[in-house]
C-alpha positions in Angstrom: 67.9 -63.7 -128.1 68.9 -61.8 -125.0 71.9 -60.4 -125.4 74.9 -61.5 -122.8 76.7 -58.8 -120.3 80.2 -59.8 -119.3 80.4 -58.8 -115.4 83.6 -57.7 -113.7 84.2 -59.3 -110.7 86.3 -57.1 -108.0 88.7 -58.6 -105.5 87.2 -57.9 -102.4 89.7 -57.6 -99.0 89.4 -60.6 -97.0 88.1 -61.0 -93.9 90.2 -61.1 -90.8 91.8 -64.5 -90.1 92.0 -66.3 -86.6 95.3 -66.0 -85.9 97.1 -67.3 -82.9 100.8 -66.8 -82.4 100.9 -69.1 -79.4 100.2 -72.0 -82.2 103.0 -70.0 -84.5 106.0 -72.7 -84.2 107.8 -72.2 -87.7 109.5 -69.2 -88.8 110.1 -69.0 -93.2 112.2 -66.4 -94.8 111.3 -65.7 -98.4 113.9 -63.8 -100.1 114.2 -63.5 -103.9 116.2 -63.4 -107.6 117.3 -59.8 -106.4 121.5 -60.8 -105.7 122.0 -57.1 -103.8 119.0 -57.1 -101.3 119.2 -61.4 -100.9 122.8 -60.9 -100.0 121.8 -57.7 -97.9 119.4 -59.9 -95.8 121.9 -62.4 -95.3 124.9 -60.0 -94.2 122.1 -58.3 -91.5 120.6 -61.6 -90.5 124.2 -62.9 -89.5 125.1 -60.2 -88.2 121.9 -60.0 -86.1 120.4 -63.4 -85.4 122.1 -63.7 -81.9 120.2 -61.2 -80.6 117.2 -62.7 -80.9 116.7 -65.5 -78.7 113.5 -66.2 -79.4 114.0 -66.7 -83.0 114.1 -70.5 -83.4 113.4 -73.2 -86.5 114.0 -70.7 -89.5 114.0 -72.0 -92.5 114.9 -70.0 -96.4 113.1 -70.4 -99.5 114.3 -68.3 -102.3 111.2 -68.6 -104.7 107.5 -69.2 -104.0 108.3 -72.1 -106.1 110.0 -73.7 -103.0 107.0 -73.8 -101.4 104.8 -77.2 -101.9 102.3 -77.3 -99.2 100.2 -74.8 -97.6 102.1 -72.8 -95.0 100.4 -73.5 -91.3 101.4 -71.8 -88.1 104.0 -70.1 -89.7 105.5 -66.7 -89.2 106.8 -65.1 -92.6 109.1 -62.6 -93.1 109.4 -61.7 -96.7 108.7 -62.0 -99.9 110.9 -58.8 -100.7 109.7 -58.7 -104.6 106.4 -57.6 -105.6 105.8 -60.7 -107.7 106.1 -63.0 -105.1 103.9 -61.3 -102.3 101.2 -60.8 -105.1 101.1 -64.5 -105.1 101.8 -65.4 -102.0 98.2 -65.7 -100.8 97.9 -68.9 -102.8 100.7 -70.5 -100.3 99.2 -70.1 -97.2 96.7 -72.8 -95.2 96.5 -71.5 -91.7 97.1 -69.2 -88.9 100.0 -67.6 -90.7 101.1 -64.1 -90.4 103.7 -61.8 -92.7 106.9 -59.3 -92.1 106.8 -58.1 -95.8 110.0 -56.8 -97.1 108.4 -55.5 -100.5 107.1 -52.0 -100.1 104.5 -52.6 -102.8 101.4 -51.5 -100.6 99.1 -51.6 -103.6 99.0 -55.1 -102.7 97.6 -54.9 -98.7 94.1 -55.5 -100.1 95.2 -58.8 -100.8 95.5 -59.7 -97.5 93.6 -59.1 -94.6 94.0 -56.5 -92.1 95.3 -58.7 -89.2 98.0 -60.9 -91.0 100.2 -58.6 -92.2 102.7 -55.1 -91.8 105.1 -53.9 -94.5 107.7 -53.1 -93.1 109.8 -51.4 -95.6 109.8 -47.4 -95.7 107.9 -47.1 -98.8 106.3 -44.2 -101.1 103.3 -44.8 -100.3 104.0 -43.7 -96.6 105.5 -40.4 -98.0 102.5 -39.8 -100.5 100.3 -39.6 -96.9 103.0 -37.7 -94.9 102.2 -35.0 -97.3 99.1 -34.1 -95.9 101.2 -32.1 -93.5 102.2 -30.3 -96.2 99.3 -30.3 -98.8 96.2 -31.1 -96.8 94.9 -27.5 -96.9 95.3 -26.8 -100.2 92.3 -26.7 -103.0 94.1 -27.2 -105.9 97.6 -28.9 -106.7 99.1 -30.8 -110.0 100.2 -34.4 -109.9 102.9 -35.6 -112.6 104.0 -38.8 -112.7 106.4 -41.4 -114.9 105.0 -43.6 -117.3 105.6 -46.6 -115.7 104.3 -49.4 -112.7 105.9 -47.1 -110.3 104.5 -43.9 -111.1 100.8 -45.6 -111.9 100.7 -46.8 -108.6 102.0 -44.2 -106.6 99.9 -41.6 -108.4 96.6 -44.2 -107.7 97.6 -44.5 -104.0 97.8 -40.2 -103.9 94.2 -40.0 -105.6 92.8 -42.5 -102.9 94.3 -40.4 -100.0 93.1 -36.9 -101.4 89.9 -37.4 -102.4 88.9 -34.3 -102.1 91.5 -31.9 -103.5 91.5 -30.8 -106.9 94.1 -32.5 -108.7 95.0 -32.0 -112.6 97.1 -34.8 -113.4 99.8 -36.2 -116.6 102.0 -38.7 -117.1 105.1 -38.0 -118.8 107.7 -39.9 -121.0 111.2 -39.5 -121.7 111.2 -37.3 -124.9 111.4 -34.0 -125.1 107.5 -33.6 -126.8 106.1 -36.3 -124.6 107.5 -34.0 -121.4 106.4 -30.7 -123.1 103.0 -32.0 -123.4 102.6 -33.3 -120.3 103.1 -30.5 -118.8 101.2 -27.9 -121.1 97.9 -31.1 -120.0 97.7 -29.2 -116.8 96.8 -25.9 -117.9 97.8 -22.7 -116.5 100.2 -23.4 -113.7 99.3 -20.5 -111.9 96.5 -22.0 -110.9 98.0 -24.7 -108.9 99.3 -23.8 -105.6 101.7 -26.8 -105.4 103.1 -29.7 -108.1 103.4 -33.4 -107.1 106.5 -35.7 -109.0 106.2 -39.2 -108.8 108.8 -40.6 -110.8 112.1 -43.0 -109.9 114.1 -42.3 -112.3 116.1 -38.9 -113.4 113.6 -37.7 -116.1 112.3 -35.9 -113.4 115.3 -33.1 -113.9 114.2 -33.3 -118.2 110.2 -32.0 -116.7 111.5 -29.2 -114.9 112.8 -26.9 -117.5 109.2 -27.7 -119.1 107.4 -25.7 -115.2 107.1 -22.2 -117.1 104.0 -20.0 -116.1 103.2 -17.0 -118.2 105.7 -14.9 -115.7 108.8 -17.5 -115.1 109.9 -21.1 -114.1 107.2 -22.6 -111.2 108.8 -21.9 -108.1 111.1 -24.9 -107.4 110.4 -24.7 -103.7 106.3 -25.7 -104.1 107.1 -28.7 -105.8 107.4 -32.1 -104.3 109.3 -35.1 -105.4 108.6 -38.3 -104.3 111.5 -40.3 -105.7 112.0 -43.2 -103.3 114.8 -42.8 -102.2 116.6 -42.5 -105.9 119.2 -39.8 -105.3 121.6 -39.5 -103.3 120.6 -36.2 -100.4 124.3 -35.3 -100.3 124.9 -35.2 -103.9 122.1 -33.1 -105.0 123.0 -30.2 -107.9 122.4 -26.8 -106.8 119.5 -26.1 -109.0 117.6 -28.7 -108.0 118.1 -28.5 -104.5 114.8 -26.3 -103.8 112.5 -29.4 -104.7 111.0 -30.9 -101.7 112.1 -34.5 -101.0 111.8 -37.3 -98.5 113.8 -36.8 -95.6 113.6 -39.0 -92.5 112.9 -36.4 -88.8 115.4 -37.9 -86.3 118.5 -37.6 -88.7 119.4 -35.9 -91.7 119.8 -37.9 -95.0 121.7 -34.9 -96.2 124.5 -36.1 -93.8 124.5 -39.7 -95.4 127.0 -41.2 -97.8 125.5 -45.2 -98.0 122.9 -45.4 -100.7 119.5 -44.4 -99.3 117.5 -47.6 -100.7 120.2 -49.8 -98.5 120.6 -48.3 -95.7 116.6 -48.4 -95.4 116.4 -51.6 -96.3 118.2 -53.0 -94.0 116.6 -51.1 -91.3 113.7 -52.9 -92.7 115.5 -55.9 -92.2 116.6 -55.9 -88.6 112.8 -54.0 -87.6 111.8 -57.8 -89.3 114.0 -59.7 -86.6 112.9 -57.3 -83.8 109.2 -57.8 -84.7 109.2 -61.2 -85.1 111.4 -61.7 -81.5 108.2 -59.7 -80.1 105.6 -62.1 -81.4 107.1 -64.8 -79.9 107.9 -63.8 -77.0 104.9 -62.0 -76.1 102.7 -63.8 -78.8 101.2 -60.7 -79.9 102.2 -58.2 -82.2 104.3 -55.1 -80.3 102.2 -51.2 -80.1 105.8 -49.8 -80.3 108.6 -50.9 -81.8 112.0 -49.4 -80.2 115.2 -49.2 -83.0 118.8 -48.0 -82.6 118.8 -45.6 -85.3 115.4 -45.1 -86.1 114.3 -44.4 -82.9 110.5 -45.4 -81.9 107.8 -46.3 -84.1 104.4 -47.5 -84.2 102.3 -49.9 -86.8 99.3 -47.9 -88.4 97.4 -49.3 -91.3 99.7 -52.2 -91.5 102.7 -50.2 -92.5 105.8 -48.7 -90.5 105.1 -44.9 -89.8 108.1 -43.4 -90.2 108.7 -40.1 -89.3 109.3 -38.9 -93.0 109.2 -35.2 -94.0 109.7 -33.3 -96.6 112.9 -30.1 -97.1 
């Protein structure tokens, strides 16, 4: 008897859809659970909606749940949690197209490359505005937290530098779990630079753990992508050297709203100037001009933001 082999079958991308905005009547906003960002949409949208003249028919749904038949010619904006936009594909018939307010990008090969941006100013933009920073180097050391975040911000980094050397951990909480972490990528003087992915404050716990055979790893080569966690004007002095996110036209060091907000609702009213756009020129815009983030273009169906790294 022949023995069986279980075979895996991989998601493939899908195909690019026909998609014609001058068919696009219907505009749905999927917001979510999440009390703080729902209510943020709602103070930016009603603040905003005036503006947009060409903004007509929106309707709200506040789970996937509250859809019941196939979406058709409709122009999305949302889901903002990562739950719903994983399922989202299931709701949609046809000639729809997506503003998504989750900054999950793990998920873009769910969809194809012609139906939707992220709009949201996500880590997986900064891990790729790195390569200003790291894209010469031959060997660097990647730690990141033990959780969704860090998995898939550390998977994104290994897709986008394929061919650096990278030694990589993940690290807990405890004081042995960080300790071995860090002793898992060897001799540190052999890394030119040190990558943290982590959003939460353990990352100030691994530090004291960055000793070479000589001192502490030099706080200045190491790089922190953090989302947005902490607070730029509140840093502590000794941690001040690591490099983190900062955004080119102004400086986050100057800011006293909470990073995470004030981005998202950026996110929110580039959504509402988007969208105007498409239906009034029914097509998507090259450049998208903003009050406070100044101009910015659509590459691999993301926001590029000008993000660098001090």
């Amino acid at each position: 008897m022949e023995e069986e082999i279980d075979t895996v079958v991989v998601p493939t991308k899908p195909d690019d859809k026909i998609i014609n905005f001058d068919e696009m009547k219907n505009i749905l906003v999927i917001l979510s659970d999440d009390t703080l960002l729902s209510s943020l949409f709602y103070d930016v949208f009603l603040e905003q909606i005036d503006n947009y003249e060409n903004l007509l028919n929106i309707q709200f749904a506040y789970s996937l749940e509250d859809i019941v038949e196939p979406l058709d010619d409709t122009l999305i904006i949302g889901p903002i949690s990562s739950d719903d936009l994983r399922n989202l594909p299931s709701k949609l018939g046809s000639n729809t197209y997506i503003l998504a307010l989750s900054n999950d990008y793990s998920l873009v090969e769910k969809f194809a490359n012609n139906e939707i941006i992220f709009i949201p100013n996500s880590p997986y933009l900064h891990v790729e505005k790195l390569r200003k920073y790291i894209g010469n180097l031959s060997s660097i050391g990647v730690l990141y937290k033990q959780n969704e975040y860090g998995l898939k911000i550390f998977n994104h980094f290994k897709k986008t530098y394929p061919l650096i050397y990278i030694k990589s951990s993940s690290f807990g909480s405890s004081a042995i779990d960080l300790e071995l972490s860090v002793n898992l990528l060897g001799n540190l003087d052999e890394l030119e630079t040190i990558i943290v992915i982590d959003d939460t404050y353990s990352y100030k716990d691994l530090i004291g753990y960055l000793a070479t055979d000589e001192s502490t790893y030099p706080l200045e080569n190491i790089y922190l992508i953090d989302n947005f966690l902490e607070q730029r004007n509140n840093l502590e002095n000794y941690y001040k050297p690591i490099n983190r996110s900062n955004y080119n036209e102004f400086d986050l060091t100057n800011m006293i709203e909470p990073h995470r907000e004030f981005f998202f609702k950026q996110s929110i009213e580039l959504s509402l100037i988007i969208a105007d756009k498409i239906f009034q020129n029914k097509t998507t815009p090259k450049i998208i001009e903003h009050e406070a983030l100044g101009e910015l273009i659509i590459e691999n169906q993301m926001i590029d933001y000008p993000i660098i790294f001090d």
